[in-house]
C-alpha positions in Angstrom: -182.5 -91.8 -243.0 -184.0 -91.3 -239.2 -181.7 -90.5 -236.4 -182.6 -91.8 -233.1 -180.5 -91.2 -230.8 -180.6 -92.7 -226.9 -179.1 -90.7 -224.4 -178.0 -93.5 -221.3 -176.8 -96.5 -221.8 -177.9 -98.1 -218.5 -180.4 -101.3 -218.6 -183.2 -99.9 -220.3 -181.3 -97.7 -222.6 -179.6 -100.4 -223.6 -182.3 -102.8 -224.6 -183.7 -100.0 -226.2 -180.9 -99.4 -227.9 -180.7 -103.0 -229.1 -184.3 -103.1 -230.1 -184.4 -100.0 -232.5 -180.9 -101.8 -233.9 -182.9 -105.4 -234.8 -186.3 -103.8 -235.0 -185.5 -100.7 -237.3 -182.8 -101.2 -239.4 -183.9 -98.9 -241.9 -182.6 -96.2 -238.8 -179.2 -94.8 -237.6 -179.3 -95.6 -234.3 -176.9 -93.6 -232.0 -176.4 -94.0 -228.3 -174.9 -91.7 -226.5 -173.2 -92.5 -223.0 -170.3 -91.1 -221.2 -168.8 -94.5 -219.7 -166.4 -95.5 -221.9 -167.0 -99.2 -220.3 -170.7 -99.1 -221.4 -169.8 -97.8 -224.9 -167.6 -100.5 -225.2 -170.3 -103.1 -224.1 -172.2 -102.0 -227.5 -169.5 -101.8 -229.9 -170.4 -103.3 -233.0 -174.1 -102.9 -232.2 -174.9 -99.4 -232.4 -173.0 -96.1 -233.4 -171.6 -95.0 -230.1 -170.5 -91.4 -228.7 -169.7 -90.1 -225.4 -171.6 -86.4 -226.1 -174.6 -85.8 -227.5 -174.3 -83.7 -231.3 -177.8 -82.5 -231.6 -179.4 -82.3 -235.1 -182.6 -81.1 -236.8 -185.2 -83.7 -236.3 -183.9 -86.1 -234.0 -185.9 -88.6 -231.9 -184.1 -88.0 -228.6 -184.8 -90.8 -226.4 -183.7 -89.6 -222.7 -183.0 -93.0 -220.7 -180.6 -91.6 -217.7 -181.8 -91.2 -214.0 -183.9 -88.2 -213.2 -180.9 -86.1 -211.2 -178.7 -86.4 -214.2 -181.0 -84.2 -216.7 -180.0 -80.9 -215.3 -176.6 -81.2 -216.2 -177.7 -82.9 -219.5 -180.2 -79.9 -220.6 -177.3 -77.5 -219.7 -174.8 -78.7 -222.0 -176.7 -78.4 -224.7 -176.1 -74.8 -227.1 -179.2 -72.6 -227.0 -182.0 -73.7 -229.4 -180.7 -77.2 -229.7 -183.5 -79.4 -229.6 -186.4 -76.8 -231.1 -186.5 -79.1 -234.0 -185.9 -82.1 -231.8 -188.5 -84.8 -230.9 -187.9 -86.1 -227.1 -189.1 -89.0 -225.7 -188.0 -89.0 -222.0 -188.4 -92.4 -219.7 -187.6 -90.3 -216.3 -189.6 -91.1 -213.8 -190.8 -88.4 -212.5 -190.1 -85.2 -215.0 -192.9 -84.0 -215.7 -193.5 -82.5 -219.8 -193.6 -79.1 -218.5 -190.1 -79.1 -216.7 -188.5 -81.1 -220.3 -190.0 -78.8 -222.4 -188.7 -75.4 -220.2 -185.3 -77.3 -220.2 -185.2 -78.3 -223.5 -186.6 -75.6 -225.4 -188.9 -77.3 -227.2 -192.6 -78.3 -227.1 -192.1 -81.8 -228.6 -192.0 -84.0 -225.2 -193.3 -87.1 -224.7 -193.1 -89.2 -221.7 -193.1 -92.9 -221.2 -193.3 -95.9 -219.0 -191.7 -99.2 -219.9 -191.6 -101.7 -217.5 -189.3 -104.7 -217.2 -190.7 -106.5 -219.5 -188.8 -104.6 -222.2 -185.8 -107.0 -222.1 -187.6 -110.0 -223.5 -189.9 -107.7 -226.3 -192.7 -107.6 -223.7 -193.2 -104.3 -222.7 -196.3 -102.7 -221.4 -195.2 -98.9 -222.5 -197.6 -96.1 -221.2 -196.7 -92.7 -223.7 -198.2 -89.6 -223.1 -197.1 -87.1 -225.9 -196.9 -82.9 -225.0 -200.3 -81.1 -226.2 -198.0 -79.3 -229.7 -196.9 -83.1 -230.1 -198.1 -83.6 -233.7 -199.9 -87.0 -235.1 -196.9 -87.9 -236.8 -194.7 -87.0 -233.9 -196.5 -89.4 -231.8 -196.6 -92.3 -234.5 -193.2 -91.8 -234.6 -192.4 -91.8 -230.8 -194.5 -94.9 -230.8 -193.0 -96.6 -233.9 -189.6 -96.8 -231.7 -190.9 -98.1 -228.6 -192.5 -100.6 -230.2 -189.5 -102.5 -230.5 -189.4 -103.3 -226.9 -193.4 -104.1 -226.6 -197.2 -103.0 -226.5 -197.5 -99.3 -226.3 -200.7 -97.6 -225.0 -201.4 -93.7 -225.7 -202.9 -91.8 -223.2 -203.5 -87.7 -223.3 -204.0 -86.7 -219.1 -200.1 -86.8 -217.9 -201.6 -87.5 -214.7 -202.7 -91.1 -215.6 -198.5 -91.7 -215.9 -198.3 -92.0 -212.0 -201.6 -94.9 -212.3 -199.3 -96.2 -215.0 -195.8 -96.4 -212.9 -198.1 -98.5 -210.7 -200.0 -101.1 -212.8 -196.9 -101.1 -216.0 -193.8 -99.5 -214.2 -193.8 -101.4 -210.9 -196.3 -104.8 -211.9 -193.7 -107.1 -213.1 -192.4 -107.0 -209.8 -195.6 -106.8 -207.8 -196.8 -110.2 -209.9 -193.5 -111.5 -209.2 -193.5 -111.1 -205.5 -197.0 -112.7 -205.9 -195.9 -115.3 -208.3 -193.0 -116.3 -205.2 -196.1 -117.9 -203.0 -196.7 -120.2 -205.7 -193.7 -121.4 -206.6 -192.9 -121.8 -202.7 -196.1 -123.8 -202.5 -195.3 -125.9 -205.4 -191.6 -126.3 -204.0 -193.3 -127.4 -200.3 -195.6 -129.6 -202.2 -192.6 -131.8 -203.6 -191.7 -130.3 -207.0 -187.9 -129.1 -208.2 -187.4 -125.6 -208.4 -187.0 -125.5 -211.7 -190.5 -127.2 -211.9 -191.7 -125.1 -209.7 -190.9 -121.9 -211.4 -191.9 -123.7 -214.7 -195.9 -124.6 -213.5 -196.0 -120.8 -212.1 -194.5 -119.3 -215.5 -196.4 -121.2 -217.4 -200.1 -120.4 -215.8 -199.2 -116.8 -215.4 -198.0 -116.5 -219.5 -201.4 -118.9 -219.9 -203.5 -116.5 -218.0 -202.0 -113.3 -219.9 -203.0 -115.1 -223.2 -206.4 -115.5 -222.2 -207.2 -112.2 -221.3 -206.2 -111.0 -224.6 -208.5 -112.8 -226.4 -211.7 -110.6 -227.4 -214.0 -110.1 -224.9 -211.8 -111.6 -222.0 -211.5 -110.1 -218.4 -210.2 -111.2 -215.3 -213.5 -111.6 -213.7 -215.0 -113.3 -216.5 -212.0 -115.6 -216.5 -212.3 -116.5 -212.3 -215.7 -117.1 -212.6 -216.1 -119.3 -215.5 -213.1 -121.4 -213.9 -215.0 -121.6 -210.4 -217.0 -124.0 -210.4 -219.4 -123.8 -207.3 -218.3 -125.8 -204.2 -215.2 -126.8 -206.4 -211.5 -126.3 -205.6 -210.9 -123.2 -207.9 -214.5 -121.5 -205.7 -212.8 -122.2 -202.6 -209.1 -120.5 -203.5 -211.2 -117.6 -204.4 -213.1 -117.6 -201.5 -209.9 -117.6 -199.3 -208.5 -114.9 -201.2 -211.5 -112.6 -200.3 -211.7 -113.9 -196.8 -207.9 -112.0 -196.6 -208.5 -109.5 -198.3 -205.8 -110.2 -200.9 -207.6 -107.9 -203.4 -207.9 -104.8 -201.4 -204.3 -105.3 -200.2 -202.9 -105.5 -204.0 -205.0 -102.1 -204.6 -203.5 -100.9 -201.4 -200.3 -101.7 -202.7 -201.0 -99.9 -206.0 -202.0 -96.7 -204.9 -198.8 -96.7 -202.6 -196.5 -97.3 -205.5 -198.7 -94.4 -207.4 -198.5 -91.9 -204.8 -195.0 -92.4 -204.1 -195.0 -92.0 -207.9 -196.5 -88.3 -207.3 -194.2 -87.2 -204.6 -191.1 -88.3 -206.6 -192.4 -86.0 -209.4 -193.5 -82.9 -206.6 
């Protein structure tokens, strides 16, 4: 049977956690966290311990903040996790500082983004250059169970990725605010409110998957010249909402850089 063990119980260990435990029950899932509180919270849900007991061939998923993995990479016996596949979701720690700490060459970083709690992640891996195949199908196999998972092989792409998948849910959101305030100032509940907004922005998402779909192609065939649509898109270029939002983007991804030195 596969271990997978997931070191941090905080918000997104958990529902990763929670995920592997409904999406891969064929796995013992193991979560290791040292408040006794938050091991208590999953009880019944998950094998719980407050150390980790490292075995051959684990999938280690690291979900605790970035200053913690010092003192989590020293407690561990020498040689520990050379057989060990990691997946870390740090922000931040690079694959060459995981791989020094950990002594092994099987790293793999990720990027999940809110989304995760309602199965909807957008989760950006990039997988070590002695990850195998099957290491990264398996790395990918158990994120899955939070959402979409996209490969990519330049590490540097992951601060572009904190951006657009880490930080977007909450960049849409504070965008998503203006229409729900306008559809509040307009006359409608709040519950209404947030309902139209919610509903056009899971609409939209739909219809850019489809085949062939992109947001330009989408915009333009709902603009129809001189009509109301043309003229919200002509506002939004006459304030320069789209070079603000890639302003705002390259912020988040340098700040993204720094934070990793």
């Amino acid at each position: 049977m596969e271990r997978i063990v997931v070191v941090g119980a905080g918000h997104m260990g958990s529902v990763i956690a929670g995920g592997l435990v409904d999406g891969v029950p064929q796995a013992e899932v193991v979560v290791v966290e040292p408040s006794a509180e938050r091991r208590a919270s999953l009880a019944g849900r998950a094998e719980v311990a407050a150390a980790y007991d490292p075995r051959p061939d684990d999938l280690l998923v690291l979900a605790i903040p970035p200053q913690a993995f010092d003192s989590f990479a020293e407690s561990l016996p020498p040689g520990a996790c050379a057989q060990t596949t990691v997946v870390s979701i740090m922000a931040g720690v690079r694959l060459e500082t995981l791989a020094s700490a950990l002594g092994t060459d099987r790293v793999l970083r990720a990027m999940p983004n809110l989304a995760a709690g309602v199965g909807q992640s957008m989760t950006v891996l990039c997988p070590g250059d002695q990850v195998t195949a099957g290491g990264v199908d398996r790395a990918r196999g158990a994120l899955s169970v939070i959402g979409e998972v996209l490969v990519v092989r330049d590490e540097s792409l992951l601060d572009a990725a904190t951006a657009v998948a880490g930080s977007g849910p909450a960049l849409v959101a504070y965008l998503a605010q203006s229409f729900t305030d306008f559809a509040r100032g307009a006359g409608f509940a709040p519950a209404d409110a947030l309902l139209l907004t919610s509903q056009v922005l899971r609409g939209t998402a739909a219809v850019l998957s489809e085949p062939g779909a992109t947001p330009e192609s989408l915009y333009r065939q709902a603009s129809t010249p001189n009509g109301t649509t043309a003229e919200g898109i002509a506002t939004l270029r006459q304030h320069r909402v789209g070079e603000s939002l890639r302003a705002a983007l390259e912020a988040t991804a340098e700040r993204a850089r720094e934070l990793a030195g």
